[in-house]
C-alpha positions, 0 to 999 in steps of 0.5 A, a space after each residue: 564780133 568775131 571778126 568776120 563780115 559781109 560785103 556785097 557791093 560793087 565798085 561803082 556803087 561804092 563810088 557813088 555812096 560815098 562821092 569817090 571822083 576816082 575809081 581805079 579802073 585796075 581794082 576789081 572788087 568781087 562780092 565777099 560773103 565770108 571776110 575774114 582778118 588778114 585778107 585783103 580788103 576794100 577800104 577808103 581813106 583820105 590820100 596823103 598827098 591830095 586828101 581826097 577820098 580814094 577807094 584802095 585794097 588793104 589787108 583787114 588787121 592792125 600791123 603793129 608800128 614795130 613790126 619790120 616784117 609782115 611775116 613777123 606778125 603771122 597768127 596775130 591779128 588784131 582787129 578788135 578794141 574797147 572803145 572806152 580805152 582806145 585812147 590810152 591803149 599803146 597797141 591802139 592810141 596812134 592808129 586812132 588819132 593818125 590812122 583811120 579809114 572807112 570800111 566798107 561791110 554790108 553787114 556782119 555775123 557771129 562766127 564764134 
């Protein structure tokens, strides 16, 4: 994949698919047909304080640990790893283990 997808469901829909008791009334979550790295993005992930599943926006792409600031890592996005070394990779070893989160595409196309 070259890092572009599609997502065309709404807030209340995604709310339901995945049991989400709290939806922020704030976020609004307009049809993407063309998402694409370093935008932001609806993503779900368990809060750190509860555990409970919150639905929040986050930029799409890995900022490295290192980085200090986001403009540091300007062009680089990395979105993308093997799966069969994702455990040893430094870039991605503790991400994977600390790290994850769902998100939400209905689908997704070559753009290459």
């Amino acid at each position: 994949m070259c890092g572009r997808y599609y997502r065309r469901s709404d807030k209340q829909r995604i709310g339901n698919a995945f049991n989400l008791a709290d939806l922020p009334s704030s976020l609004v979550i307009p049809e993407d047909y063309n998402v694409a790295p370093t935008t932001f993005q609806p993503i779900i992930r368990n809060d750190k304080e509860t555990g409970e599943r919150e639905l929040v926006l986050m930029r799409w792409g890995l900022v490295p640990f290192f980085t200090k600031k986001l403009s540091d890592v300007k062009g680089i996005s990395r979105i993308n790893a093997r799966a069969e070394g994702i455990e040893k990779s430094r870039t991605w070893r503790t991400p994977f283990q600390k790290r994850r989160c769902l998100v939400l595409a209905d689908g997704y196309f070559e753009r290459c």
